[in-house]
ROLUMMI-816877 format. One line per 4 residues: for each residue x, y, z of N, C-alpha, C, O. Coordinates in steps of 0.1 Angstrom, whole numbers. Example, Ala and Ser with C-alpha at 12.3 -4.5 7.8 and 13.67 -1.06 7.14 Angstrom:
2
132,-57,78,123,-45,78,132,-33,78,142,-33,85; 128,-22,71,137,-11,71,129,0,79,134,11,80 $
***
This chain:
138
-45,-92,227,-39,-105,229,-42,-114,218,-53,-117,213; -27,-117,214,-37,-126,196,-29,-143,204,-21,-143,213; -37,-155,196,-32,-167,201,-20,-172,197,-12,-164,193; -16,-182,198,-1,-190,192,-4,-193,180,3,-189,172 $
-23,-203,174,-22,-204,160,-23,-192,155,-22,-193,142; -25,-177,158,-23,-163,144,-6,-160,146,0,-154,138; -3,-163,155,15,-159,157,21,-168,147,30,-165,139; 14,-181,149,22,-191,141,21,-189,121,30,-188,113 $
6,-187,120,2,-186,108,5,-173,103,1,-171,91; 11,-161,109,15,-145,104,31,-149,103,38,-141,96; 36,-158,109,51,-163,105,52,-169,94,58,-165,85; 49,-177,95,45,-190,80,41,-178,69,50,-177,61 $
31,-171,66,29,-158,58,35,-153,51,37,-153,39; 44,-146,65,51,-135,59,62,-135,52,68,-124,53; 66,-145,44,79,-149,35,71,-152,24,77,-151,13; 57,-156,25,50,-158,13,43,-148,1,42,-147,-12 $
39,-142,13,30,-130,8,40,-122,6,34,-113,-1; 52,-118,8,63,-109,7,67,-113,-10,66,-105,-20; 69,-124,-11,76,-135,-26,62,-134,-35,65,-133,-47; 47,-134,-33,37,-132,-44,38,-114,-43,42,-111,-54 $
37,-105,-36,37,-95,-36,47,-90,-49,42,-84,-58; 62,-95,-47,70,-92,-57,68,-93,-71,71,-85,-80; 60,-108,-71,54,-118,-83,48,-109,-88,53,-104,-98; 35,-103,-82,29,-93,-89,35,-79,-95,30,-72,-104 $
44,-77,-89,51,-63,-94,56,-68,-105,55,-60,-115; 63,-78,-108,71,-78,-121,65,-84,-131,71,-86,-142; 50,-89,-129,42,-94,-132,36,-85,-143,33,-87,-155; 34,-70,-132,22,-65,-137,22,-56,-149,12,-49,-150 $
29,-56,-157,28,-46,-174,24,-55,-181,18,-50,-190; 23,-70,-184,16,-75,-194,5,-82,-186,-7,-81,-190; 8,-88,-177,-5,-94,-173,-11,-88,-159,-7,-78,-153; -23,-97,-154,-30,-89,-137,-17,-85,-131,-8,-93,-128 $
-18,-71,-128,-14,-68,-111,-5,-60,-110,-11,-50,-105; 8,-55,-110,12,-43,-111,22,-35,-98,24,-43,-89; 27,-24,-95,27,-17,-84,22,-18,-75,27,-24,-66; 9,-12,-74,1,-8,-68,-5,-17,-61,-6,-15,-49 $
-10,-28,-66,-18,-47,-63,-3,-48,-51,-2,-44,-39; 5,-54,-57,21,-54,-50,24,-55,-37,27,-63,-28; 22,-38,-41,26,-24,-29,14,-28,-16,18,-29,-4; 4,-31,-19,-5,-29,-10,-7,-48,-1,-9,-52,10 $
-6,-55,-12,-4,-71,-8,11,-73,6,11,-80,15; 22,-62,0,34,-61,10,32,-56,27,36,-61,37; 24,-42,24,15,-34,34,8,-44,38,15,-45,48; -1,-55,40,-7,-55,40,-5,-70,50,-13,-77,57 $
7,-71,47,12,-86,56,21,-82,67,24,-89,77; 25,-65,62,31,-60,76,27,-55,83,34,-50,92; 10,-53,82,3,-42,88,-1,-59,98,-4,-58,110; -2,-71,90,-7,-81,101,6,-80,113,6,-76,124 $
14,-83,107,26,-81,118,24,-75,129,26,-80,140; 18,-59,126,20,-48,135,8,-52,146,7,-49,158; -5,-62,136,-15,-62,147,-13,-71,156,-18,-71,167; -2,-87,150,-4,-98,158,4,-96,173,2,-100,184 $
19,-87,166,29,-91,176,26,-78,182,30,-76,194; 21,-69,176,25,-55,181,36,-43,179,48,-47,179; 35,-31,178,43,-23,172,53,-21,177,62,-22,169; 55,-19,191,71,-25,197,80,-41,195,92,-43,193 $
67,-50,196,75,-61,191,85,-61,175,96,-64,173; 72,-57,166,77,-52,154,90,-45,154,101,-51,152; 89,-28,156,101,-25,153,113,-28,158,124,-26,152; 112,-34,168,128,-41,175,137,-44,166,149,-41,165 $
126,-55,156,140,-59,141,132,-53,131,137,-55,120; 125,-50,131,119,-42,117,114,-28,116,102,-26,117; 124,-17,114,117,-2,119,127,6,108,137,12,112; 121,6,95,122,13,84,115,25,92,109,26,103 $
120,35,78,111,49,80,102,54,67,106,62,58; 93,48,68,81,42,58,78,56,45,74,56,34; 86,71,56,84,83,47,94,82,40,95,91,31; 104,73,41,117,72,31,113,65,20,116,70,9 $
103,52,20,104,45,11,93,53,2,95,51,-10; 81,62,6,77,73,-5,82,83,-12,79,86,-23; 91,88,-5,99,95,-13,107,86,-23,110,91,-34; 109,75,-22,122,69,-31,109,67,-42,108,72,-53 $
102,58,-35,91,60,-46,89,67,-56,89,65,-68; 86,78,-50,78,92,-59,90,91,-69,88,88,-81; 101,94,-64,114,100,-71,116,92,-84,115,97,-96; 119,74,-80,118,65,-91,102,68,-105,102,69,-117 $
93,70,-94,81,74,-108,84,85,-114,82,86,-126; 89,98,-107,91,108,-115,100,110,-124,97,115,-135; 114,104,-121,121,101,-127,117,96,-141,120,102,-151; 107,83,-142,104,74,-150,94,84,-159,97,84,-171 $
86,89,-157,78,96,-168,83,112,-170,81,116,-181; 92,121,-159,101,131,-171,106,123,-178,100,125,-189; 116,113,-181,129,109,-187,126,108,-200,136,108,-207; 115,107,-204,112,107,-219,118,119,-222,129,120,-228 $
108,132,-217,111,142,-220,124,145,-225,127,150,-236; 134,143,-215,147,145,-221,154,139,-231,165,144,-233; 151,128,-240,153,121,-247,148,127,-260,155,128,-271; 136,132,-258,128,145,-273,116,133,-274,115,129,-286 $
111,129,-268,96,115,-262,87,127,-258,91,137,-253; 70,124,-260,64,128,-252,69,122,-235,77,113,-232; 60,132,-226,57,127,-214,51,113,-210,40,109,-213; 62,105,-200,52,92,-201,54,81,-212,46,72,-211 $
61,80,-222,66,76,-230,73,65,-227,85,66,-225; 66,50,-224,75,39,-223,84,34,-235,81,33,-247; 96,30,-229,108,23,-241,108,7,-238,106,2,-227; 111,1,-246,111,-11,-245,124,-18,-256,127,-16,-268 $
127,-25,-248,142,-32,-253,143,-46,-247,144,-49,-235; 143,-55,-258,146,-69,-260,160,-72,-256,170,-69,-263; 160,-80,-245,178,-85,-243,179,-98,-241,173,-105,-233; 190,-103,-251,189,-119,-246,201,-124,-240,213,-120,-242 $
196,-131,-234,208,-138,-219,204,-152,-217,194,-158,-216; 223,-156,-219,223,-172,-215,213,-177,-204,211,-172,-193; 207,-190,-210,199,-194,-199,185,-190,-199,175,-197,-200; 186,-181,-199,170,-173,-193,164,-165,-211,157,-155,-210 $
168,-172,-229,165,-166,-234,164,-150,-236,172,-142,-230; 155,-146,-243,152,-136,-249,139,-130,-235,129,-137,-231; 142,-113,-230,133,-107,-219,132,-94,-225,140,-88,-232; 119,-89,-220,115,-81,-225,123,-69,-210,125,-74,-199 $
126,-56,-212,129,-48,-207,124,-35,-208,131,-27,-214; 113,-29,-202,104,-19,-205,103,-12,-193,102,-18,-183; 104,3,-195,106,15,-188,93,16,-178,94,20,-167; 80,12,-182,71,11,-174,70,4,-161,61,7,-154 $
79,-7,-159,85,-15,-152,91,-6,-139,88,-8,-127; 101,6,-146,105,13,-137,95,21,-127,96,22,-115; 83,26,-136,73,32,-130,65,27,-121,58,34,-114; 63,11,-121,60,4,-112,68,-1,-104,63,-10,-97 $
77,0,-103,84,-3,-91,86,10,-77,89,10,-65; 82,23,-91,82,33,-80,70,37,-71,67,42,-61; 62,30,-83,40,28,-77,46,17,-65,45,20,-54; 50,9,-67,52,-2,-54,58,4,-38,52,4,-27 $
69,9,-42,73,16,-28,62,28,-22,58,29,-10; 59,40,-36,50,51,-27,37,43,-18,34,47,-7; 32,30,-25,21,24,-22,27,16,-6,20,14,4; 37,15,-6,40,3,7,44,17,20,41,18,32 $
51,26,10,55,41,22,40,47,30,39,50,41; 31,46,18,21,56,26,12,46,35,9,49,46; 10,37,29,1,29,35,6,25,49,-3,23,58; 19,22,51,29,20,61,27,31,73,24,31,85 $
32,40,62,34,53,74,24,56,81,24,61,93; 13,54,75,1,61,78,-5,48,89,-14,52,96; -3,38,90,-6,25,100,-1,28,110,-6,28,121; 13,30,106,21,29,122,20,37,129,22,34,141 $
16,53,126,13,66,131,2,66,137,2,71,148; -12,58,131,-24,57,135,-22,50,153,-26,54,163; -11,37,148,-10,26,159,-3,29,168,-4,22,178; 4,36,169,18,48,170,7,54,189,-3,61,188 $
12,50,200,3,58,211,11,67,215,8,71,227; 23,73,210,30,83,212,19,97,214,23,108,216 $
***
């Protein structure tokens, strides 16, 4: 049984911590934080979810299949460190390319980016999957 102020304050949250979560993923190749920080910050506001409202209230509108978003994961990282290979790059070989666009200047665009976006999902899949199964009284 949680109160009306954690129901209230895990609502108010969870748009926030969803929006810094992202912050940090695209954040993280030059400065703190990364995939992984991300991945587990995103986990980590939906695992409050699962404890305030509970796991049936949860999936009613929110019931991903948390082993999907690891796989997509894995796939995006693996992708991202063969792909050199095929190019004649060592393994793991980040590219990086400057693009400039009205408005928003000159951005940097770097392949390691892609590797953390795929560290972000495996990190939000497993951590996910492995909550809801624990919490799971099936």
């Amino acid at each position: 049984m949680t109160t009306l102020i954690t129901k209230t304050i895990t609502k108010i949250c969870l748009p926030l911590v969803i929006l810094f979560s992202i912050s940090l993923l695209l954040a993280g190749h030059n400065n703190p934080g990364g995939g992984f920080i991300g991945g587990v910050m995103f986990a980590s506001i939906i695992a409050l979810m699962y404890v305030v409202f509970g796991l049936k209230f949860t999936e009613s509108f929110f019931n991903p299949d948390w082993s999907k978003w690891f796989a997509f994961g894995l796939l995006i990282s693996c992708i991202t460190a063969f792909g050199a290979l095929f190019v004649g790059h060592n393994f793991f070989r980040s590219a990086v390319e400057f693009v400039h666009l009205p408005f928003f200047g000159e951005i940097e665009l770097v392949s390691a980016g892609l590797f953390d976006i795929g560290v972000y999902f495996v990190v939000i899949g497993s951590l996910l999957f492995m909550f809801k199964n624990v919490g799971d009284d099936r």
